[in-house]
C-alpha positions in Angstrom: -11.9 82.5 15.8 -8.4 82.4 15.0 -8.0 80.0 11.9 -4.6 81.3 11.1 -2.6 80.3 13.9 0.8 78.4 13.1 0.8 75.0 15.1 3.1 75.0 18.2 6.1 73.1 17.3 5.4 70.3 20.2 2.4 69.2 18.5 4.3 68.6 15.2 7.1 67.0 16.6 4.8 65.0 18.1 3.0 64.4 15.0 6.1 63.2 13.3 6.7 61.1 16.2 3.2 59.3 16.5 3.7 58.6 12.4 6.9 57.5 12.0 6.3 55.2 14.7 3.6 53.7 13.1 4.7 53.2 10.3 7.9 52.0 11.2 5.7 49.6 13.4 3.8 48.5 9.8 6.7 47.8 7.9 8.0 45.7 11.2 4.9 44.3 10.8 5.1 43.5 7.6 9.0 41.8 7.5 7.8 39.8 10.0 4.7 38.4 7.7 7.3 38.0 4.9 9.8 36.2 7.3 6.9 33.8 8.6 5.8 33.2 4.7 9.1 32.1 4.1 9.4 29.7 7.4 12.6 32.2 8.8 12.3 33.2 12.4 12.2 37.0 12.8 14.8 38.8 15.1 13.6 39.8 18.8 14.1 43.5 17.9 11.8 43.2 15.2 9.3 41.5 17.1 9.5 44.3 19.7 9.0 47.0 16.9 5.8 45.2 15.9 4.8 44.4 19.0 5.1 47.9 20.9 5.2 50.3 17.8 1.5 50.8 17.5 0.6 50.9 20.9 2.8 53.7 21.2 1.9 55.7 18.5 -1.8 55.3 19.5 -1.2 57.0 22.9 1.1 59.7 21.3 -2.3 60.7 19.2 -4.0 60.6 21.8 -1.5 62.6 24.1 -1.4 65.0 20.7 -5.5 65.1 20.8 -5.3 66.2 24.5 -2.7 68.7 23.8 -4.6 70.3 20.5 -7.9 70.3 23.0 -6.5 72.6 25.2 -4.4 75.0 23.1 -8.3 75.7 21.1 -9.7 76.4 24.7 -7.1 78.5 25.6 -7.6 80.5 22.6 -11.3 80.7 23.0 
């Protein structure tokens, strides 16, 4: 088994990806709660961000699971 393999540079920029989207998704998220709190309407975009954000990230780790999958059985 080959435990010293550097991870291919899709998977990381995927990895990236799926977590700044997230978290830019939570702190979207989190304005909004603020905004609400404060009886302010939030923007559209922001409601998009919050809306979408996690969604997205969830299927980019899932897309990165799938991916990580095959690259092991290829090496087996």
């Amino acid at each position: 088994m080959n435990t010293s393999a550097a991870t291919p540079t899709s998977l990381r920029i995927l990895t990236f990806l799926a977590g700044g989207v997230a978290i830019a998704s939570l702190a979207a998220l989190a304005v909004i709660l603020i905004q609400y709190a404060m009886q302010l309407s939030p923007a559209p975009a922001l409601l998009a961000v919050a809306l979408y954000g996690l969604p997205l990230a969830f299927i980019l780790l899932i897309v990165i699971l799938v991916l990580n999958f095959r690259e092991r059985r290829r090496s087996h």
